[in-house]
Backbone as ProteinMPNN parsed JSONL, in Angstrom:
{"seq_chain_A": "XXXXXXXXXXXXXXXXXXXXXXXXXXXXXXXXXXXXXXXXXXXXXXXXXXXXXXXXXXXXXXXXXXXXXXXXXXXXXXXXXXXXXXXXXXXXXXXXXXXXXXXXXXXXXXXXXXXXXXX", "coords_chain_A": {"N_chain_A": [[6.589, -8.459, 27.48], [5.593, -8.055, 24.172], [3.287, -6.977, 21.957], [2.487, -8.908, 19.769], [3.854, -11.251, 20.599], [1.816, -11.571, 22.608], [-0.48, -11.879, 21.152], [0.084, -14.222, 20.029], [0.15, -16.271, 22.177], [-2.418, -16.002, 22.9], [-5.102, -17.658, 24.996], [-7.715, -20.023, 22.785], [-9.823, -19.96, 23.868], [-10.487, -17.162, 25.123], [-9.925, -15.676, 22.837], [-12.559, -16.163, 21.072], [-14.307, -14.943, 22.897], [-13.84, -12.392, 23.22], [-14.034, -12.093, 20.425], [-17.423, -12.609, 19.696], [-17.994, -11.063, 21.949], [-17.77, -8.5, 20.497], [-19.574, -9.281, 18.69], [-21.82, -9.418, 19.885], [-22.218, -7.079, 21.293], [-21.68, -6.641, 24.435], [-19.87, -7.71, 27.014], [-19.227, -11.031, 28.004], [-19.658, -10.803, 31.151], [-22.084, -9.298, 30.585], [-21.904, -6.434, 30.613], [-21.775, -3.692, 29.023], [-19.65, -3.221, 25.661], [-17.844, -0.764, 25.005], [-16.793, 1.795, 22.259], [-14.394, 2.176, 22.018], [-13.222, 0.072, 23.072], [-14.399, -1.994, 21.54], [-13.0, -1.347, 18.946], [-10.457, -1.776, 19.228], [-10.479, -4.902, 20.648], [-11.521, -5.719, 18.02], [-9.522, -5.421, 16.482], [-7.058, -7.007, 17.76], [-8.508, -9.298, 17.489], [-8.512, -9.717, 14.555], [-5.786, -9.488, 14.197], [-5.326, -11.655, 15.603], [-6.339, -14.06, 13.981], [-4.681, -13.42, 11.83], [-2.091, -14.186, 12.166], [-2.776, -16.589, 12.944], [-3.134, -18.423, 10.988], [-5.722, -18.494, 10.11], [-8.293, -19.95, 8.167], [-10.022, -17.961, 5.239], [-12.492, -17.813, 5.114], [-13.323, -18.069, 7.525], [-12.602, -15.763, 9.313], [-13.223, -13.083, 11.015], [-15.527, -10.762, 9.526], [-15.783, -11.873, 6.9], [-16.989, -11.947, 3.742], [-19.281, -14.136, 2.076], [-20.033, -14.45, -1.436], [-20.682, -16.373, -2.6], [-23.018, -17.63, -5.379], [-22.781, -15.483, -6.302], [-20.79, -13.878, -7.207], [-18.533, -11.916, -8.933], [-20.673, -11.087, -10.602], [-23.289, -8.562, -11.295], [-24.254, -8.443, -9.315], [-22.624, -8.497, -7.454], [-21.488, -5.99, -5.401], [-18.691, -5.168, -5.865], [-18.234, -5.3, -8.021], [-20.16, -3.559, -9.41], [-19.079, -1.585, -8.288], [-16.479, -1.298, -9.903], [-17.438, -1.128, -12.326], [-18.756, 1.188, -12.458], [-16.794, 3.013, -11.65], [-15.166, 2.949, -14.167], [-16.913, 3.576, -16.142], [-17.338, 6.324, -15.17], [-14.615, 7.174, -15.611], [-14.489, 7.243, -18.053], [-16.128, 9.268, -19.12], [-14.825, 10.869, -17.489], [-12.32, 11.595, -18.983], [-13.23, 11.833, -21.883], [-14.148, 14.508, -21.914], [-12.356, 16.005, -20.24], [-10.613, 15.888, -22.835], [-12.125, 17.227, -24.5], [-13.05, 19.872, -24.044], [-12.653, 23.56, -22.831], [-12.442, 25.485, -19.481], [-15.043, 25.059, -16.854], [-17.892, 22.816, -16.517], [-21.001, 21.513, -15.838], [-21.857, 18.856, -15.652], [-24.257, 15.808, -16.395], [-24.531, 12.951, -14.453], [-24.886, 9.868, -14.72], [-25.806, 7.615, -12.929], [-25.03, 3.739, -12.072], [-27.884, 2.675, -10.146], [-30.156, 4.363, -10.821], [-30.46, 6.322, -10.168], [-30.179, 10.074, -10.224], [-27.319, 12.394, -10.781], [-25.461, 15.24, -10.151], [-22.403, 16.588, -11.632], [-19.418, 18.815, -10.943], [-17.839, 19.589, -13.548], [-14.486, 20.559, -13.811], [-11.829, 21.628, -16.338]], "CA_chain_A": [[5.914, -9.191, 26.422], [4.9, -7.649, 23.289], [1.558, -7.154, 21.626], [2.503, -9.405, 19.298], [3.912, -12.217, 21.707], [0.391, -11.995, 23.29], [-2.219, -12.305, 20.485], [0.505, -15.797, 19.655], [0.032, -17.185, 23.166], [-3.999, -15.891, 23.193], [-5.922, -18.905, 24.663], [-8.375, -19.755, 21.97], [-11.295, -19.18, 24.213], [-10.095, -15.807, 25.395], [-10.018, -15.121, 21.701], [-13.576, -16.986, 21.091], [-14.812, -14.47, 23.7], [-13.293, -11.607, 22.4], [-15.145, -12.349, 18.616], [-18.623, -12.746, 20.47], [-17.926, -9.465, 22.53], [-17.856, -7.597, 19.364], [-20.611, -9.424, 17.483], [-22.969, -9.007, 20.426], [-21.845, -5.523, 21.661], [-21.326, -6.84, 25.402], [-18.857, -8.494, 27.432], [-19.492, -12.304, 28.802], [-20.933, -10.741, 32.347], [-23.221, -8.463, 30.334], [-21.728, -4.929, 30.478], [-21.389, -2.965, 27.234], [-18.492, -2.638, 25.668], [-17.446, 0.776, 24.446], [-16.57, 2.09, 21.219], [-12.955, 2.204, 21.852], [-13.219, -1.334, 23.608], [-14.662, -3.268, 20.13], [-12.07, -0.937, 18.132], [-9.068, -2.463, 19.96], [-10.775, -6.312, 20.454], [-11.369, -5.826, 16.719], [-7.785, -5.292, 16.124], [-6.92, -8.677, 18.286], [-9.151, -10.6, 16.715], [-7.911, -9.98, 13.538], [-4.754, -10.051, 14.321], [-5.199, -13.41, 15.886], [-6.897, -14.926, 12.84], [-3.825, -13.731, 10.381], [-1.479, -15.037, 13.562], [-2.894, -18.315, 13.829], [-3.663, -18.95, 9.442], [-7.105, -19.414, 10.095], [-9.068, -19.774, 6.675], [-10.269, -16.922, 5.132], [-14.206, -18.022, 5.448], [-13.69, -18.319, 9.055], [-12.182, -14.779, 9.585], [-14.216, -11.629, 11.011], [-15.764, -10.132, 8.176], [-15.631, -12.291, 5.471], [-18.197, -12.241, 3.394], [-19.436, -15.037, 1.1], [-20.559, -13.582, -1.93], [-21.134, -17.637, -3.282], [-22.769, -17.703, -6.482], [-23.111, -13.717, -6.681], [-19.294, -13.422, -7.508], [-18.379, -11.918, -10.15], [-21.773, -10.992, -10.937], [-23.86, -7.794, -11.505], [-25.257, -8.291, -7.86], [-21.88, -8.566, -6.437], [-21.121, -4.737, -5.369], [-17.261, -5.054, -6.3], [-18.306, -5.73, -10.061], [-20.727, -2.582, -9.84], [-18.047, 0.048, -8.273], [-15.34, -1.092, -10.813], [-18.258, -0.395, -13.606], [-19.039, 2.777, -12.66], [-15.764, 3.825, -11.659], [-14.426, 2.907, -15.143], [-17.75, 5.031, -16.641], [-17.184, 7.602, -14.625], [-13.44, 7.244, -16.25], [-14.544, 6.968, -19.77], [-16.61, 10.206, -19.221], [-13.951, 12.27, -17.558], [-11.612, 11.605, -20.24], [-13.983, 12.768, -23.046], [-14.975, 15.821, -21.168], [-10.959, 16.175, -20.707], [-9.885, 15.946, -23.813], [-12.904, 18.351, -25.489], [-13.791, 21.343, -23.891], [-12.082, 24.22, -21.851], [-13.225, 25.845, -18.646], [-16.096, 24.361, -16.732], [-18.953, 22.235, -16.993], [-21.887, 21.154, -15.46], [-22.044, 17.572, -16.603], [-24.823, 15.293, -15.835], [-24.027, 11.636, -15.014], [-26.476, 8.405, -14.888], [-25.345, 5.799, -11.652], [-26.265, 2.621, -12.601], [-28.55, 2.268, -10.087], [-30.825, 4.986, -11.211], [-30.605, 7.92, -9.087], [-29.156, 10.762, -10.856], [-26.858, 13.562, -9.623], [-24.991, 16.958, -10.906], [-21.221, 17.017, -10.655], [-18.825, 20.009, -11.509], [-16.181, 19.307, -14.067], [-13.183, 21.618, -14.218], [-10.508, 21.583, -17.434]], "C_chain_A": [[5.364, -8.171, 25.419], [3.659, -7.671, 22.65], [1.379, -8.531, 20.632], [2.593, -11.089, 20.214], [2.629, -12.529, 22.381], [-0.581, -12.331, 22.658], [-1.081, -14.269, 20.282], [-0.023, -16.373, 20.524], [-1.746, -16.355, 24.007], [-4.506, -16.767, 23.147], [-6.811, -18.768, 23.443], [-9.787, -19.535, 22.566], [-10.924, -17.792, 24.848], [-10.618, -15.122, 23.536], [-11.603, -15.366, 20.553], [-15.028, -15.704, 21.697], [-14.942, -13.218, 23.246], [-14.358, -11.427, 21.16], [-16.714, -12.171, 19.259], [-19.026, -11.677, 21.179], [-18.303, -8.717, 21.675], [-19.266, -7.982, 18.689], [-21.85, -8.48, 18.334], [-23.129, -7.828, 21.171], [-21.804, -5.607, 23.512], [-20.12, -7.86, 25.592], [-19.893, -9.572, 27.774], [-20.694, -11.94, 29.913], [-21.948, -9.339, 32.212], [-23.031, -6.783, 30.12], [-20.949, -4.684, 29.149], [-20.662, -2.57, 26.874], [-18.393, -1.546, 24.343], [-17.027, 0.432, 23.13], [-14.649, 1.825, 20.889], [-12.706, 0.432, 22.544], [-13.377, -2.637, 22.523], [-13.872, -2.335, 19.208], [-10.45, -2.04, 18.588], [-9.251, -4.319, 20.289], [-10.702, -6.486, 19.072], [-10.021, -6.416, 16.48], [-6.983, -6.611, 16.879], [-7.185, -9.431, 17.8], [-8.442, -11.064, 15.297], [-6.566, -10.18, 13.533], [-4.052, -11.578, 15.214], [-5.074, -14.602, 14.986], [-5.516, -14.802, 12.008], [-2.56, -14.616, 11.118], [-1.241, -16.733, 13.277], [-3.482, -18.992, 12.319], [-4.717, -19.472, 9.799], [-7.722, -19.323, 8.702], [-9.712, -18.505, 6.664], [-12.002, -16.795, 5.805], [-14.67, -18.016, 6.952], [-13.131, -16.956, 9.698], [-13.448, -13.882, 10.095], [-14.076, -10.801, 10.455], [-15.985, -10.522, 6.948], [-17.349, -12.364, 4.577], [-18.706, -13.132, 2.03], [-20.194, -14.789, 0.143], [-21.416, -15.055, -2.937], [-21.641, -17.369, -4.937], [-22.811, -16.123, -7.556], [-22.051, -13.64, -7.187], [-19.138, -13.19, -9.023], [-19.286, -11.393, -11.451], [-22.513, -9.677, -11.043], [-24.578, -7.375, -10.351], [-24.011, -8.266, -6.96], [-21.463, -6.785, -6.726], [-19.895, -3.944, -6.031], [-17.486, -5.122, -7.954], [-19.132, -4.066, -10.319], [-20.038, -1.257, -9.767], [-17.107, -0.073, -9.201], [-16.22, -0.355, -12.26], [-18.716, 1.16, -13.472], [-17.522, 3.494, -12.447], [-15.272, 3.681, -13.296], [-15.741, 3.752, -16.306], [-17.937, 6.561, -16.371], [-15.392, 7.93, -15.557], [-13.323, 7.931, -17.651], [-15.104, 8.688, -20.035], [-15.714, 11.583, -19.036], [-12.918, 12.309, -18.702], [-12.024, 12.194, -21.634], [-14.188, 13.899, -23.197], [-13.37, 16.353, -20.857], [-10.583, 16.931, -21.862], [-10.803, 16.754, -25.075], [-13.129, 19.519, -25.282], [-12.348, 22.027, -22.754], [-13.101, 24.674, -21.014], [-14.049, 24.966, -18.257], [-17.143, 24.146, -16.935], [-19.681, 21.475, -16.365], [-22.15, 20.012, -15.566], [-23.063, 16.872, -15.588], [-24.527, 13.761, -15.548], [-25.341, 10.922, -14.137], [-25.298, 7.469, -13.704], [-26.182, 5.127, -12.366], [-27.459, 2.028, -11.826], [-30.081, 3.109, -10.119], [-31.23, 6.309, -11.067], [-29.486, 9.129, -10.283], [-28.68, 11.853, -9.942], [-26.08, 14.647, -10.732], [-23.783, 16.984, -10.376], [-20.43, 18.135, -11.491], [-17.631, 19.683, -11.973], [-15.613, 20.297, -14.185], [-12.393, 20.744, -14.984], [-9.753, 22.198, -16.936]], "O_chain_A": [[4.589, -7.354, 25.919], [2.94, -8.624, 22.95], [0.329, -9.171, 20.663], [1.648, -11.856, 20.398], [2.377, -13.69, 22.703], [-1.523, -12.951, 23.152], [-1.675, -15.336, 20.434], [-0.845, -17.194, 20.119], [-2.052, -16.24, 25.194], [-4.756, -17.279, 22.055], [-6.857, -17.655, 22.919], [-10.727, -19.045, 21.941], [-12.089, -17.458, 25.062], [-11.491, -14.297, 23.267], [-11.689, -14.822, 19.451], [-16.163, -15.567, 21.241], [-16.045, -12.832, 22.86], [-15.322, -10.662, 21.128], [-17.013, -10.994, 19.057], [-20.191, -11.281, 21.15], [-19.319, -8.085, 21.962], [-19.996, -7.115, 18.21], [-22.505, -7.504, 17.969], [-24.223, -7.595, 21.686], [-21.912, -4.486, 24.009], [-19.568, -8.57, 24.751], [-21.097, -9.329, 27.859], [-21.874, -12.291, 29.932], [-22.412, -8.612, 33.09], [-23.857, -6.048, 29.578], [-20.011, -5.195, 28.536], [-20.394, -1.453, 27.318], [-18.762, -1.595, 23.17], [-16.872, -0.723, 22.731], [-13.993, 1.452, 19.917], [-11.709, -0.178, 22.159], [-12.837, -3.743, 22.534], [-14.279, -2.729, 18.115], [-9.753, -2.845, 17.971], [-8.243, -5.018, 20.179], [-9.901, -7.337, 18.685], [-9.628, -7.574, 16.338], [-6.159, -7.139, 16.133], [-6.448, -10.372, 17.503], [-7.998, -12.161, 14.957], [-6.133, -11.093, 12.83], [-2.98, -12.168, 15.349], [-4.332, -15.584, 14.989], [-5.092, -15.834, 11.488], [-2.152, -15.651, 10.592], [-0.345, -17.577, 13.318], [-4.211, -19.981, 12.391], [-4.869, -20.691, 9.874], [-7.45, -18.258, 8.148], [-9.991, -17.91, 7.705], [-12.502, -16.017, 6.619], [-15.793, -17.979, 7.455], [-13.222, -17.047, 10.922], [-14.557, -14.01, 9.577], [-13.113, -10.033, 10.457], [-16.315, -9.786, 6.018], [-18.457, -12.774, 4.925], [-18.431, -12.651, 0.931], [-21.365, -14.815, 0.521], [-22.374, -14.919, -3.698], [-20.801, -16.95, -5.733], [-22.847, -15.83, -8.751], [-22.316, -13.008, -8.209], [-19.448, -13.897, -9.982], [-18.997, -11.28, -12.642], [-21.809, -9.34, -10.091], [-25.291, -6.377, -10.238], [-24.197, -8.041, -5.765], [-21.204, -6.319, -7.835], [-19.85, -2.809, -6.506], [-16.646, -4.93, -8.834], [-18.78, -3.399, -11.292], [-20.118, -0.27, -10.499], [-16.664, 1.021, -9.554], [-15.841, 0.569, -12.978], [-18.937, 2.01, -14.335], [-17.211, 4.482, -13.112], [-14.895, 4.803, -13.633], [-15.334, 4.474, -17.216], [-18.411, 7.522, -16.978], [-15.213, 9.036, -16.067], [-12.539, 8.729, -18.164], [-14.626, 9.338, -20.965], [-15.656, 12.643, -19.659], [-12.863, 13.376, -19.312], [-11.297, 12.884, -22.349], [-14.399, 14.448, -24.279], [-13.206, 17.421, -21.446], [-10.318, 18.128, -21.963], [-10.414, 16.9, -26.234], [-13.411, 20.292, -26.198], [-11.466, 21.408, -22.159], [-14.294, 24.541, -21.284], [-14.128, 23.962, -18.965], [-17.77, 25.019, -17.535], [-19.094, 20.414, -16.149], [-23.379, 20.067, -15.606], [-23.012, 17.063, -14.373], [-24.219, 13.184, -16.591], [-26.235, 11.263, -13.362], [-24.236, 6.881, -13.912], [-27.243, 5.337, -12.954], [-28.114, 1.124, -12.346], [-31.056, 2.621, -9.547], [-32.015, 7.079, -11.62], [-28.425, 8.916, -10.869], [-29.166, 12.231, -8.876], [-26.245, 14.684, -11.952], [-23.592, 17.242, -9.188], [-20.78, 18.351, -12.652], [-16.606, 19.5, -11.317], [-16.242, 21.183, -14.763], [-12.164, 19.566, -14.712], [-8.656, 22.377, -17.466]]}, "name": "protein", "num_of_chains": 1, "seq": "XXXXXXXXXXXXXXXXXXXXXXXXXXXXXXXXXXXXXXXXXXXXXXXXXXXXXXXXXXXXXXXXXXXXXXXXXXXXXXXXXXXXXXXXXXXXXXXXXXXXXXXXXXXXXXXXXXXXXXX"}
């Protein structure tokens, strides 16, 4: 039987059990399961869920970002903005100077830092 063949024909409380193992960092009769033990259930689980088309909202991991999406509070909106300022900057700093440069840059969430551009 294959790995595959087995997450198909994984009762759904085996796989129930499994999810619950991981959340709560033990097995069923209480003993703790290892690092390499919720790496490899992980990897079941999920490959149960894409397996068996369960909805996305009901997957392990999903996270409902509801009316945040899209939004200034949703994280995915803040790394594309800085990555594309961080863009805008190396490109300027590119296309003006030779040798290197010290440049200072502003995160948007206020912290500043010191990175080392090379031309």
């Amino acid at each position: 039987m294959t790995y595959e063949e087995l997450i198909e024909r994984l009762d759904p409380n085996v796989y129930g059990s499994l999810r619950q193992s991981i959340e709560l960092g033990k097995w069923p009769d209480g003993r703790k399961v290892s690092p390499e033990q919720r790496s490899i259930s992980l990897e079941a689980v999920i490959h149960y869920e894409n397996t068996h088309n369960m909805a996305e909202e009901e997957r392990t991991g999903y996270i409902d970002r509801g009316a945040k999406a899209g939004t200034d509070c949703d994280p995915t909106v803040r790394m594309q903005k800085k990555a594309a300022k961080k863009a805008a900057k190396n490109d300027a700093v590119n296309g003006s100077l030779d040798g290197s440069l010290d440049e200072r840059s502003d995160d948007s969430d206020g912290s500043e830092q010191y990175t080392e551009v090379k031309v």
